[in-house]
Structures are given as C-alpha cells and as structure tokens.
C-alpha positions, -999 to 999 in steps of 0.1 A, spaced: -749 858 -313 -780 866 -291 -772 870 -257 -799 874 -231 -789 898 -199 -806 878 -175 -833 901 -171 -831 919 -140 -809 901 -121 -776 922 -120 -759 892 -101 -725 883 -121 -728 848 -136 -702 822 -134 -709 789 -149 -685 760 -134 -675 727 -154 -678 701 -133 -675 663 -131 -664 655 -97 -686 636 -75 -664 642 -46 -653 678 -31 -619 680 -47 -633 712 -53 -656 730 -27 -673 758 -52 -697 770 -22 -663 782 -5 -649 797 -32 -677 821 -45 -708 832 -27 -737 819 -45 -761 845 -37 -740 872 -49 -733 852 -82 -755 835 -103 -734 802 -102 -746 775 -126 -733 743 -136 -727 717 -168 -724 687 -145 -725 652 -152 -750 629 -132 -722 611 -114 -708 651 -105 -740 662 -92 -726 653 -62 -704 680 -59 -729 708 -70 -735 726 -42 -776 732 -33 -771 769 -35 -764 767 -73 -781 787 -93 -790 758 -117 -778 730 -136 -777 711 -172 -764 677 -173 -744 665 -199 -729 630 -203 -692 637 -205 -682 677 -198 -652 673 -222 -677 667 -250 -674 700 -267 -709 702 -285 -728 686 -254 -709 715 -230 -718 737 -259 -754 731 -258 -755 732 -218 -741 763 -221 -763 777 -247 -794 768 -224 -778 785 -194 -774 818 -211 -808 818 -221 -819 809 -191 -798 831 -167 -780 857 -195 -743 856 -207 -712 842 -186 -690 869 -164 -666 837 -161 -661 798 -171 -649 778 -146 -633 745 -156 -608 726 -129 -602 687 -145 -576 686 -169 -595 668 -192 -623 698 -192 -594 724 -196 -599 731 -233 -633 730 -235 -639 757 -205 -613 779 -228 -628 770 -263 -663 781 -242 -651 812 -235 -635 822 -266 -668 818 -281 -686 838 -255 -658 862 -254 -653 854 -217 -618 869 -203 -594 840 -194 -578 810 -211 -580 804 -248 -571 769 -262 -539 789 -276 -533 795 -244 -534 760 -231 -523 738 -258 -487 735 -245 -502 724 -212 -525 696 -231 -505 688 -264 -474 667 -250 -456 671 -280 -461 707 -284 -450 708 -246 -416 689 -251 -408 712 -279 -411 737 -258 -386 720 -231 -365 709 -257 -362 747 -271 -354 761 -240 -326 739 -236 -339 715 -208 -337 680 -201 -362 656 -216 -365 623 -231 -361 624 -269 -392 626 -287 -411 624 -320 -445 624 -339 -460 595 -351 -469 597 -386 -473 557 -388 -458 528 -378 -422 533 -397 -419 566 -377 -420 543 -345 -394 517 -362 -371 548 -372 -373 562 -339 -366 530 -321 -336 522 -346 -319 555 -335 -327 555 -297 -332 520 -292 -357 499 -278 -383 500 -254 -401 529 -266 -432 548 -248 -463 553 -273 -491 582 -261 -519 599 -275 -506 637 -277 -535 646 -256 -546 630 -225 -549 622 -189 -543 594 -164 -519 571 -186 -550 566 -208 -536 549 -245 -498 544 -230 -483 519 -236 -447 507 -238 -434 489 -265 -402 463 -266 -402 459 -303 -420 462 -336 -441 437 -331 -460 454 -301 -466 485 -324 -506 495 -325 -517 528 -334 -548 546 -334 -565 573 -353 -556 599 -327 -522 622 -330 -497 600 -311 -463 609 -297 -434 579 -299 -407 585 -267 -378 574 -254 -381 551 -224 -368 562 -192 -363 539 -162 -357 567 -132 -381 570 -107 -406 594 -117 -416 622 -89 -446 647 -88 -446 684 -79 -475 699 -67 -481 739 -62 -488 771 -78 -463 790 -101 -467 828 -99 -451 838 -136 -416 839 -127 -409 815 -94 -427 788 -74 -455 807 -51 -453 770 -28 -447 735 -38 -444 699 -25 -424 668 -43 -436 636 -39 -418 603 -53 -440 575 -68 -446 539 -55 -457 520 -86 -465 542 -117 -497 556 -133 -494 533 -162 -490 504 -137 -522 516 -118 -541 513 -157 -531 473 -158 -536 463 -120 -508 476 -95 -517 497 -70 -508 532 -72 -490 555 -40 -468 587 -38 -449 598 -9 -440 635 -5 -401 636 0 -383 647 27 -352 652 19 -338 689 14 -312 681 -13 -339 664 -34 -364 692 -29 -339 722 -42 -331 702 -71 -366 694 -80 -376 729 -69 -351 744 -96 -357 722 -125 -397 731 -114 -388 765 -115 -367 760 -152 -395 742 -167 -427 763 -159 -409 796 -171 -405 773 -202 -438 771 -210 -455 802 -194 -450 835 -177 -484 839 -167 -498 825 -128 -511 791 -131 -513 762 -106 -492 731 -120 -489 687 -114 -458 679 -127 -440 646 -135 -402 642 -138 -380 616 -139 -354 620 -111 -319 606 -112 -306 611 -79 -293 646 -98 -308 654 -130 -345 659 -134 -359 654 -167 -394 666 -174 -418 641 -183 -451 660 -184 -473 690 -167 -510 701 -165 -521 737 -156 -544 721 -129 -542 713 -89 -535 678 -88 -557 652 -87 -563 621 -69 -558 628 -29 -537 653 -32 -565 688 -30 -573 667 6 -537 661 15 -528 698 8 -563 712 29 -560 686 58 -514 686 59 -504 720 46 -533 742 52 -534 756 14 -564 743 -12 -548 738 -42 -584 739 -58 -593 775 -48 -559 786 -56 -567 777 -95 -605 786 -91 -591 821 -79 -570 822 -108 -597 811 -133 -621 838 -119 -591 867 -122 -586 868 -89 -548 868 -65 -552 832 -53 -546 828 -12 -511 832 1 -494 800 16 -494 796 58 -460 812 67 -456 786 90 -456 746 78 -466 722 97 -437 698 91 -459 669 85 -455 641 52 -481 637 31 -490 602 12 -518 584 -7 -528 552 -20 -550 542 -49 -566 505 -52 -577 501 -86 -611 484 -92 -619 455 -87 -636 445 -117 -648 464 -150 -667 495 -145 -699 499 -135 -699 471 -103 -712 466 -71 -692 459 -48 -690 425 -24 -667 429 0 -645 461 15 -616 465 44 -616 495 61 -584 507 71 -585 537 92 -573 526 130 -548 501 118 -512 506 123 -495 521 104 -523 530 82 -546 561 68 -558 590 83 -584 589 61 -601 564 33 -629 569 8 -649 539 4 -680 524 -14 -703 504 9 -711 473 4 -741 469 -19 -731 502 -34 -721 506 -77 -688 520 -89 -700 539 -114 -683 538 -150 -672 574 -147 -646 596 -165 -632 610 -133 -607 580 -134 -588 580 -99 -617 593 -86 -639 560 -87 -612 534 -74 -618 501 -54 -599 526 -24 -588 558 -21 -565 566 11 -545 591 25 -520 593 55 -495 610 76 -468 613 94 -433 627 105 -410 615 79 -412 600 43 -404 565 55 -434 561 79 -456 575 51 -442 550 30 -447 523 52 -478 526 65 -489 531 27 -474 499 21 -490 479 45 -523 493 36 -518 479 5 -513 448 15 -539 443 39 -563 459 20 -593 438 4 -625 445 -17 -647 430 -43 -672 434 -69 -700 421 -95 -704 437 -128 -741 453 -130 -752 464 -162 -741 498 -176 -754 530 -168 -752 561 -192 -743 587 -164 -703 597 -169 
C-alpha cells in the first residue's frame, strides 16, 4: 500500500473516530493539537465534538461502517501521511478503529483482540470456562435451537444479536410463538430476574485501578420500548466488595491487558452473575458524573490507553458524594422537533445538571442512542436513597414533546 509521509510535517498523526455530538470525550484535552496532526472520521451530527484545532475532517454517515471509515481514512493519509494511532472510543466503533489499524499496521487493538469484548457469546464462553457464574447460554442456529433451549431451561428466554449495543434486537420471549429471528448471528439466554447493576472503572491487567457500582432503576431493554431509564451508584460497602470481586474475577477472565470496562451483572443480594462487558468508559451520563463527582475522566483514561500511554491515576482522596442519572426516551420517532420541554435543574430534589433540546430544535435520528434522548439528567447527593429519590421525582415531573420532521441523512 502507498503511504504518503505527510510531506514535511514531522508532527505524529492521530486520527480519532468519532460520533459524539456531545463532549463525552474532550479530545482537545487529551492531545495537543498542534503537536499532533489530529484528524477526524466524524459523522455530521458528531461534528460537534471535533474540536476547531483539528487538523481536518472527513465525514462519513455512520463511523461503524467499515468501508465508509475505510475510505475516510484513505483520504486522510493522503492528505496528511500514514496514522501514528487510531483512536476509536464508542463501543459500536471499537472494531472498526482495530480492523483500521491492522490494515495500516497501527500498534494497538486488533479485532482478535476485541472480539471477546463485542461477541457476547464468545464472551460467555469465556466466563463459563473460567468457572464463573453466568446465565446459561447457546447459539442460535434457527428456531428449534431456541425451542430446545427453552425445553431444557424453561421459559422466558432472552434473544440478542451476538454483537451489539444499547439493548438493540433484544427481546424476551415467553414461548414459541414470540420466536423471530434475523439474519444476524443471535445468542438464545436464560432469563434472569435479579436486579441488574453496572460497574464503571478501569482494569489495570490483574486488579481494579478504581471503580463505582451503580444499581439500575428500569432496564436498558425497558428504556428501547418506553420506560424511562436511571442508575444509582450504590452505597453500601458489603455490596461494593462483592461486586468489586466478581469485577475483579471476570475481567481477568477475559483479558490481562489494561483496558477501561462498563459491566452489567445481575446481583442477588450475594452472587453476581455476569451479564455482559464492553472495553469502553461508559456511556450515557456517566464520563460527566465521573469528571463533575469523582474527579477522574473515564474518557481520557481509555484515550490514554488507546494512544499507549499510563492513563491518569485516581484522586487519593474521594469525595464521598453518589452519583445518579436519568434518561427520558423520546418522545416520538426519530428525527423530531420538539414542542414542549420541563427544565428541571432548581427543583427539589432534582438534577444538578440536564441536557436539553430547545424548543423548536430537531432530535436528530442519530446512532449515538442515549445520547439524543427526550432528557438526559444527572444528580447528586450524600447517600444512594436521595440520588434515588430525587431521580424519581424528576421522572415524574418531567414533560416534553415532539413533531416528526422529515428525515435527514446525517447519523
């Protein structure tokens, strides 16, 4: 492959996936941009987020399309010379950022690399071989592999693609009659009703470098069909060392190489069971909640990491505060413009902070999915009960509205 230098700009380049409109990620703090050639693959919706100090950008309408990034990255190199580093932070853009620099021959993650982070049945064999709890599992082959599977472990069942994000394609299913598959690898489960809690930090190889567990209030598959969509950080010792260990059990599992991690696991009261992980920060409010609470950015810890660099230390000190957010899902199909909106910071309880579209403003139809919300919200306080309520009430007293408006083609 040709590969242009750059002519005689010596400046390192470092090209950056991104599809954020927000700043879960603020790339101007993490890299100096005029001592790197820092270029983007952005979507339009995530030019938002590209700071003005970029070197350049080429759009692309979805950054997990692997010949569209292809391409973008293609015209980058000729334009600015081969990649030092490929960044790529959304879960969903994992993959490609490590496909991208396999076939550049950029030093990071390959695909081999990731696949037991992104393949969730690949992942639970890996559980399952260590010897740790998880719900039983299979492959879907076709719809008798779902009937055999239910026959042994009994009804309701979960049905997921093998590779997603944000509960996209699950679905439960209370008997054969609710079976519907697609074309895409599937992976038939066995339903488990325990609350399901989130962990939050960086692993460093061997043990937990800092985390946070947060409990659920509704689920993520709930948030995809209209309930509203919370977690609490928890604040009870007992629960964190016994999520904290099972973290611990799980990550070594699947890796002994530094990587940030969002985990899900079911939680008993005493046994956690893994449900899923991604080698990412977190999404939805939880970068701001970790910046703003904790005084750690999740995001620059895995940017470090993806660059080759020791990611930040944790504060030695906490600051004892609870974290919690709220999601609103939209309030009608995406794109829309919205009617009518509630703020809620200055009620009480309620946030610290919300993000909000105006009125007269479009929710795009973009793939960032609890990014573009009817409300995102975030709040505070001194023990996991206020943060619960004050969530709560938010929820409740929190209105908007919307039109439809015709689609756009920026993802």
């Amino acid at each position: 492959m040709n590969r242009p230098t750059g002519g005689d700009d010596a400046r390192p380049h470092v090209v950056v996936i991104n599809r954020w409109r927000e700043h879960y990620a603020d790339y101007h703090r993490y890299l100096d941009h005029s001592t790197h050639r820092v270029t983007y693959i952005s979507t339009e919706v995530g030019l938002g987020s590209v700071p003005a100090a970029a070197t350049d950008t080429v759009l692309v309408d979805a950054t997990d399309d692997l010949p569209q990034a292809r391409a973008a990255l293609a015209e980058l190199v000729r334009r600015h010379g081969e990649p030092h580093r490929i960044v790529a932070l959304k879960e969903d853009d994992l993959l490609v950022g490590a496909q991208l620099r396999e076939e550049w021959d950029v030093p990071g993650h390959r695909p081999a690399d990731l696949l037991r982070f992104r393949d969730k049945f690949l992942m639970g064999r890996a559980i399952e071989a260590a010897g740790l709890p998880v719900p039983a599992f299979a492959e879907v082959t076709g719809p008798q592999s779902v009937l055999d599977f239910a026959g042994e472990h009994g009804w309701p069942v979960v049905l997921k693609p093998r590779i997603g994000s944000s509960s996209a394609g699950v679905v439960v299913v209370d008997g054969p009659a609710g079976i519907a598959l697609t074309d895409e690898p599937m992976l038939v489960q066995a339903f488990n009703p325990h609350p399901i809690h989130h962990v939050d930090g960086v692993f460093t190889g061997a043990e937990m470098a800092c985390l946070k567990v947060s409990r659920y209030v509704n689920t993520c598959l709930g948030f995809r069909t209209g309930s509203f969509l919370g977690s609490v950080e928890v604040d009870d010792p007992a629960v964190i060392d016994a999520v904290r260990a099972a973290a611990t059990d799980f990550l070594r599992a699947l890796t002994d190489q530094p990587t940030p991690l969002h985990l899900e696991v079911f939680f008993d009261g005493e046994t956690c069971t893994f449900l899923e992980v991604g080698a990412r920060a977190g999404g939805s409010e939880i970068p701001f909640i970790w910046r703003d609470l904790h005084g750690y950015d999740l995001m620059r810890a895995a940017f470090d990491l993806q660059l080759g660099r020791e990611p930040q230390q944790p504060p030695a000190v906490a600051s004892g505060e609870v974290g919690g957010w709220l999601l609103i899902p939209a309030p009608a199909a995406r794109p829309c413009r919205i009617t009518e909106v509630t703020s809620m910071v200055g009620a009480t309880p309620g946030p610290y902070a919300e993000a909000l579209l105006g009125v007269g403003e479009v929710l795009p139809e973009a793939d960032a999915y609890y990014e573009h919300v009817g409300g995102r919200f975030r709040f505070r306080g001194a023990t996991s009960a206020e943060v619960e309520k004050a969530l709560e009430e938010t929820a409740r007293g929190f209105r908007v509205s919307a039109e439809p408006v015709e689609r756009v083609g920026a993802r």
